[in-house]
VEXRONU-977273 format. One record per residue (C-alpha): residue number from 1; x, y, z; chain. Coordinates in steps of 0.5 Angstrom, whole numbers. Example, Ala and Ser with C-alpha at 12.3 -4.5 7.8 and 13.67 -1.06 7.14 Angstrom:
REM residues 2
R  seq     px     py     pz  mol
R    1     25     -9     16    A
R    2     27     -2     14    A
REM end
This chain:
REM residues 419
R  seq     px     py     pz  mol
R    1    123    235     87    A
R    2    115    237     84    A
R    3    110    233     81    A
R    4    105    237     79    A
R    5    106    243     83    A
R    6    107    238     90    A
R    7    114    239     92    A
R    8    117    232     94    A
R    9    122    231     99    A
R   10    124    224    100    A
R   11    119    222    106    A
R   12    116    227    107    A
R   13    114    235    105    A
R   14    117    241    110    A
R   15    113    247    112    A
R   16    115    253    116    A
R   17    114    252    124    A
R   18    116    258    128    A
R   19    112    256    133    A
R   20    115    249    134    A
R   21    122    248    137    A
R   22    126    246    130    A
R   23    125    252    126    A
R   24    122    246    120    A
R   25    117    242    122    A
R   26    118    235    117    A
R   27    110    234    116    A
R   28    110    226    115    A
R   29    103    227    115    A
R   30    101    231    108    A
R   31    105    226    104    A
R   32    101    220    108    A
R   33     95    224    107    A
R   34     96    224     99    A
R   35     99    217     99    A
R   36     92    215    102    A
R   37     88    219     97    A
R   38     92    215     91    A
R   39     91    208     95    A
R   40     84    209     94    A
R   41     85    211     87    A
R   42     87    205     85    A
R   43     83    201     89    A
R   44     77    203     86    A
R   45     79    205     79    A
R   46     79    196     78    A
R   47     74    193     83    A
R   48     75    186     79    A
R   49     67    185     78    A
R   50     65    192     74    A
R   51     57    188     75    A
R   52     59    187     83    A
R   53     62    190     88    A
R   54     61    193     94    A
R   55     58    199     94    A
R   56     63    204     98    A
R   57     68    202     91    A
R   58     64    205     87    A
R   59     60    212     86    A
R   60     54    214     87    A
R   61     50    213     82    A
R   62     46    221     82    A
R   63     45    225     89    A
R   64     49    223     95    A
R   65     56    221     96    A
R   66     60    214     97    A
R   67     67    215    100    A
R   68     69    214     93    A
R   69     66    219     90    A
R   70     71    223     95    A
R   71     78    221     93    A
R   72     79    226     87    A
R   73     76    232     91    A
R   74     81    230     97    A
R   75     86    230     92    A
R   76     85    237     91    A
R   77     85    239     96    A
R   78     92    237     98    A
R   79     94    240     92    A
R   80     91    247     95    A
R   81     96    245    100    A
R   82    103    244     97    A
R   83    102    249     92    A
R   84    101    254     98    A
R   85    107    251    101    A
R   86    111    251     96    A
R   87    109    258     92    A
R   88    111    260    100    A
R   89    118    256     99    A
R   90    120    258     92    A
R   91    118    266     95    A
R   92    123    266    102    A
R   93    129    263     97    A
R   94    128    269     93    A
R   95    123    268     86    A
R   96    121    272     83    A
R   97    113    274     81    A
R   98    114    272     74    A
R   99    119    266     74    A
R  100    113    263     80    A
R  101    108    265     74    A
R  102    112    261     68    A
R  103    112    256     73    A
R  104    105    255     75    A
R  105    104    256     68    A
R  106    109    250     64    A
R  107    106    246     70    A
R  108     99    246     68    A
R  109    101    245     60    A
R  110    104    239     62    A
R  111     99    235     66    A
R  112     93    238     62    A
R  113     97    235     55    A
R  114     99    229     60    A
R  115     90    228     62    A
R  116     89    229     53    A
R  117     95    223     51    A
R  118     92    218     57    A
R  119     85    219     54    A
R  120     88    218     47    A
R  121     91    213     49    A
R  122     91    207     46    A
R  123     92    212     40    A
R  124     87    209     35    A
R  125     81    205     36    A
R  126     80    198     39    A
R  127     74    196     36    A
R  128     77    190     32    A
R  129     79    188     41    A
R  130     73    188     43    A
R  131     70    184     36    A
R  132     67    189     32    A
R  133     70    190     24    A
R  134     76    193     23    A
R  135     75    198     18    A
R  136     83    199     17    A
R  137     89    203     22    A
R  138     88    209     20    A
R  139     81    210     19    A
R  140     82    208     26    A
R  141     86    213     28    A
R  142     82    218     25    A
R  143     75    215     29    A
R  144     79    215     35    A
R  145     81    223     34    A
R  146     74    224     32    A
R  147     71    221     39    A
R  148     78    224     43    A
R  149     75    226     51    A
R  150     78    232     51    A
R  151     76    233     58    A
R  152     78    229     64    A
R  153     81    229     71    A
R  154     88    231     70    A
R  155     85    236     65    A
R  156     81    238     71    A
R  157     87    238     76    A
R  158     90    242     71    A
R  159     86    248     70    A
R  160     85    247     78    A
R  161     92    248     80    A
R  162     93    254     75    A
R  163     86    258     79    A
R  164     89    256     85    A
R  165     96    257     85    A
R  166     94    264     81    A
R  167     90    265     88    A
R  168     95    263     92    A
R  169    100    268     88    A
R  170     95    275     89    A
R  171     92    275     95    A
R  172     91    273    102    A
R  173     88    267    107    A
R  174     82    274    106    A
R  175     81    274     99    A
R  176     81    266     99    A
R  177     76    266    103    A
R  178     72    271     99    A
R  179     73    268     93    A
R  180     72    261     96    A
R  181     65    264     98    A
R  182     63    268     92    A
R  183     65    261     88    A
R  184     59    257     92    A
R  185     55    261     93    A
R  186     55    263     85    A
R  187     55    256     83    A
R  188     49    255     87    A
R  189     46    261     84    A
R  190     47    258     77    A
R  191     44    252     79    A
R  192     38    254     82    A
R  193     36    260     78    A
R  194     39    260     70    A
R  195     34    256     66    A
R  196     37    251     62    A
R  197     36    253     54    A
R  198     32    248     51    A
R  199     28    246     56    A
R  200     27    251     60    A
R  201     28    248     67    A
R  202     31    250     73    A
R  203     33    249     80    A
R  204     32    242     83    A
R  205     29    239     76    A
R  206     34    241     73    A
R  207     40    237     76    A
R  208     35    232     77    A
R  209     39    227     72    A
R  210     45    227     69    A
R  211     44    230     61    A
R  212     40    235     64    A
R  213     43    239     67    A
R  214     45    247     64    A
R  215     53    244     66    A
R  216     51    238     60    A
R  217     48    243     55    A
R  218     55    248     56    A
R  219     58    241     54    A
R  220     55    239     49    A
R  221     56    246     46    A
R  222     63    246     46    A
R  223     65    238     45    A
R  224     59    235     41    A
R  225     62    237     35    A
R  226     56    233     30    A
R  227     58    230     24    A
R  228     66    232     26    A
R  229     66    228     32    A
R  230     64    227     40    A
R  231     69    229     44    A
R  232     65    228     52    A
R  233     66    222     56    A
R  234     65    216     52    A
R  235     60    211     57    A
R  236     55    218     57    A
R  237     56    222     50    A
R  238     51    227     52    A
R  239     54    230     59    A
R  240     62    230     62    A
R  241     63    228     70    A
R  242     69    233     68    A
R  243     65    238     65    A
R  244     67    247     65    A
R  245     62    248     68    A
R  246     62    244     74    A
R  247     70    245     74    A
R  248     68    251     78    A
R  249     66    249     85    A
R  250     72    244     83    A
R  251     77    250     84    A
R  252     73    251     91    A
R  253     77    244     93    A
R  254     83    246     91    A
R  255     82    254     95    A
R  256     80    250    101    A
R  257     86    246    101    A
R  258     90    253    100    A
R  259     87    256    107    A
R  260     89    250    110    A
R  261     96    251    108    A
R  262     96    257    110    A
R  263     93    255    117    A
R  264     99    249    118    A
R  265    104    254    116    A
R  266    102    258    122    A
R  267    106    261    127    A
R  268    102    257    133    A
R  269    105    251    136    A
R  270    103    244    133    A
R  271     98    242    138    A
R  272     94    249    136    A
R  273     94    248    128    A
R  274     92    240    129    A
R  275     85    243    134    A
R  276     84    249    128    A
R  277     84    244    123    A
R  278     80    239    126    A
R  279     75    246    128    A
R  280     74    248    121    A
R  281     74    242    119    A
R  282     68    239    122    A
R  283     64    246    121    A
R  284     65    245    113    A
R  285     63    237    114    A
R  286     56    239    118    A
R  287     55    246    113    A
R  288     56    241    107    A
R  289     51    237    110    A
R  290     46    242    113    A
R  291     46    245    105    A
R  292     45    238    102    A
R  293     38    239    104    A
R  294     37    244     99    A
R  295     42    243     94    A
R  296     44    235     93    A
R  297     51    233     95    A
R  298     52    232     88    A
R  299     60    228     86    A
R  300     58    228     79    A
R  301     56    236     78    A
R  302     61    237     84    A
R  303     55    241     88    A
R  304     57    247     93    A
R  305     54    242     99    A
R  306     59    238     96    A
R  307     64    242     95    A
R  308     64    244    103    A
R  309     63    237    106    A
R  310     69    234    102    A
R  311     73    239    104    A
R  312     71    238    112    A
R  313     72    231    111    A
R  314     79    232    109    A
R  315     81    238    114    A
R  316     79    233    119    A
R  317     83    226    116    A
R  318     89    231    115    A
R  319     89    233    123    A
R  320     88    226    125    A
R  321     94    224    121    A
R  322     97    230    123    A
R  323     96    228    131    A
R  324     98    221    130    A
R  325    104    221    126    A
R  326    107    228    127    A
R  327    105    230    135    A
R  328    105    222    136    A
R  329    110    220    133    A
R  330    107    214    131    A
R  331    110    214    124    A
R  332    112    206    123    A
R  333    105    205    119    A
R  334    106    210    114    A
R  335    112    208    110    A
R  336    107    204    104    A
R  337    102    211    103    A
R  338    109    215    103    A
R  339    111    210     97    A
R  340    104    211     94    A
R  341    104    219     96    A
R  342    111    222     93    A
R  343    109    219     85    A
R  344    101    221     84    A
R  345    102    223     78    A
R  346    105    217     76    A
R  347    101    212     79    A
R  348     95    215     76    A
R  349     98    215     69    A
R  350    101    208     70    A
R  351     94    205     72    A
R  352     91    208     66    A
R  353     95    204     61    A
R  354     95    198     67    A
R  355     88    198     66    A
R  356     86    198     59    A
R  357     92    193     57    A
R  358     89    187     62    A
R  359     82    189     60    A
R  360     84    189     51    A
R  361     91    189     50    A
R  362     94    183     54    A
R  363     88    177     53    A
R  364     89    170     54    A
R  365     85    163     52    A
R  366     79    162     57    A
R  367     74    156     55    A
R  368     75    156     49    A
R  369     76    164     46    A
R  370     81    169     48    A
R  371     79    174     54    A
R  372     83    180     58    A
R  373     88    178     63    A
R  374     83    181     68    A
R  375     78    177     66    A
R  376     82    171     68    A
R  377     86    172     74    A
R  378     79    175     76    A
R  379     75    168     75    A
R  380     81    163     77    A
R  381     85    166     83    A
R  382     78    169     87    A
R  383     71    167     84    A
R  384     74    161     83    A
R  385     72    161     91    A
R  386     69    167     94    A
R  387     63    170     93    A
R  388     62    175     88    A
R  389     63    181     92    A
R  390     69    179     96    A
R  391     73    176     89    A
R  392     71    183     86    A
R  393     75    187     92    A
R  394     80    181     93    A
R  395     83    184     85    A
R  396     82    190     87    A
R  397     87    189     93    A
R  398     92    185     88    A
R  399     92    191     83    A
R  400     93    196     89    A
R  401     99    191     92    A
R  402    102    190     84    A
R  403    102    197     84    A
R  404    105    198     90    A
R  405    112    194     89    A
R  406    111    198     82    A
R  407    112    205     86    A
R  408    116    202     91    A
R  409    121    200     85    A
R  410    121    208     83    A
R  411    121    210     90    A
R  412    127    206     92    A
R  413    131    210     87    A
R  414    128    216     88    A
R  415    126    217     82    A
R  416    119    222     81    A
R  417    116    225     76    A
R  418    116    232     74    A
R  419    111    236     71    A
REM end
């Protein structure tokens, strides 16, 4: 079983392991490590208090990191691992280059059309819900395909896996290497060095803001379409946090999280894969660090220096993972990040549709007027008796644990979306 190129296998994932004992090392640890990344997904999509919350919840507003700002790149950097794991698999049963080409292929389709529906989606406008005038359904539907995101993060995991995997079928831990390097540095260069038409600027002044930077004015080019619509994120309408540009050093996470796959699968003992993980892993975080001085760490233009330090960061969760579940043993705890990790793909779709329903669909009576769902069990189950910041963090905990049984349902079943 897959879910967008991550081979599933119900606990957990298996990789080769010639230098251990068994001949197939059950690597706990990895679907664990995705479980944790979806978990934080979910706690942070819905804080309970969009004004107030605490600030490790939220991302950083420009420069700089908070550890939300790290969930989408630790994301894809397990998908760099599972796709290497299992493009190596389907090769040792025989595949041919072609047929893993057509997978790779209708793969990336269908998570990049799944990204498009969940940003159509609810499919016309929701104007009359939020109190503005209702101009009729299908001059709604037409503005809401007017104003349709086409970019977004499954449209980016998309495009992310296809170069990843093309990667991994092509070359060798070498060539990632390089191709890794030329892309962070290129990017870097870019940044620093290409003026941005119309302003002229460059370097540091131009990633100084958000709208300003070359990446938004690629954006504007190819989804500002005038009279005929607007088609970047809704809140900015000038700039996209997922824009082309920046997909770039994107495609970086998912080539760090190929390497690391091919150092896992190594034919070293397991003690040996967990320190050269670590290792590497914290060269990359204090290398990222080292780079923020000259180029910000930046989520939002997925920055090079970004792109280093996540990237070590998840390197060295994922050992310690590795040391404590799979060298350890220590396996008890894992059982709910597992629930969260073998559905990925389903928890983010579901949590989407989840989201706007308790914001605009589902209202009920609140003092008089009609307010979402979310708005009310906010205001009556916690701040009805915890300060603001702790009421914020108590929904957004209830949302995770809702969305748990919800998975749990899915996984007792065994059933696993496929894309």
């Amino acid at each position: 079983m897959a879910v967008a190129g991550i081979p599933i296998q119900k606990a957990g994932g298996t990789i080769k392991a010639l230098g251990d004992k068994t001949s197939r090392d059950r690597m706990l640890s990895l679907d664990v490590f995705r479980g944790i990344t979806v978990a934080a997904m979910l706690l942070v999509k819905d804080p309970g208090n969009l004004d107030v919350y605490y600030w490790p919840l939220d991302h950083a507003e420009w420069h700089g990191w908070t550890p939300t700002d790290l969930v989408f790149p630790f994301f894809l950097f397990v998908v760099g691992i599972t796709t290497h794991l299992s493009l190596q698999a389907r090769r040792l049963r025989g595949d041919s280059q072609e047929a893993l080409l057509r997978q790779v292929l209708r793969r990336t389709v269908a998570i990049f059309l799944l990204g498009l529906i969940l940003n159509w989606f609810p499919f016309y406008s929701i104007a009359p819900i939020l109190g503005q005038d209702d101009a009729g359904i299908w001059q709604r539907i037409v503005h809401k395909v007017m104003f349709l995101r086409i970019p977004g993060v499954l449209q980016r995991i998309a495009l992310c896996y296809f170069f990843g995997a093309l990667l991994s079928l092509v070359t060798r831990w070498r060539g990632q290497v390089a191709v890794l390097i030329g892309l962070l540095l290129g990017y870097w260069a870019v940044l620093v060095l290409v003026p941005v038409p119309g302003s002229g600027l460059r370097g540091l002044p131009a990633i100084a803001e958000p709208s300003a930077t070359l990446g938004a004015w690629i954006d504007r080019g190819l989804f500002d379409w005038g009279d005929w619509g607007n088609h970047l994120w809704s809140l900015s309408k000038t700039w996209d946090p997922e824009g082309t540009l920046s997909t770039l050093p994107a495609i970086g996470s998912v080539i760090s999280g190929l390497l690391a796959g091919c150092w896992i699968g190594q034919d070293r003992t397991l003690k040996r894969r967990v320190a050269l993980l670590w290792s590497v892993g914290a060269v990359c975080f204090l290398a990222g660090l080292l780079w923020d001085t000259v180029l910000p760490i930046n989520k939002k233009i997925w920055t090079s220096s970004f792109t280093l330090m996540s990237a070590g960061m998840a390197a060295g969760l994922l050992a310690a993972l590795m040391l404590i579940i799979d060298l350890k043993g220590w396996r008890r705890w894992t059982e709910p990040f597992v629930v969260f990790g073998v559905n990925p793909i389903l928890a983010y779709a579901l949590s989407h549709v989840a989201l706007i329903t308790i914001y605009f669909w589902w209202t009920v009576p609140f003092d008089g007027r009609q307010v979402g769902a979310e708005y009310w069990v906010y205001d009556r189950v916690f701040a009805s008796w915890l300060p603001d910041k702790a009421a914020s963090l108590g929904f957004a905990l209830l949302f995770v644990f809702c969305f748990y049984l919800v998975l749990r349902f899915f996984y007792a079943r065994r059933w696993i979306l496929k894309l």
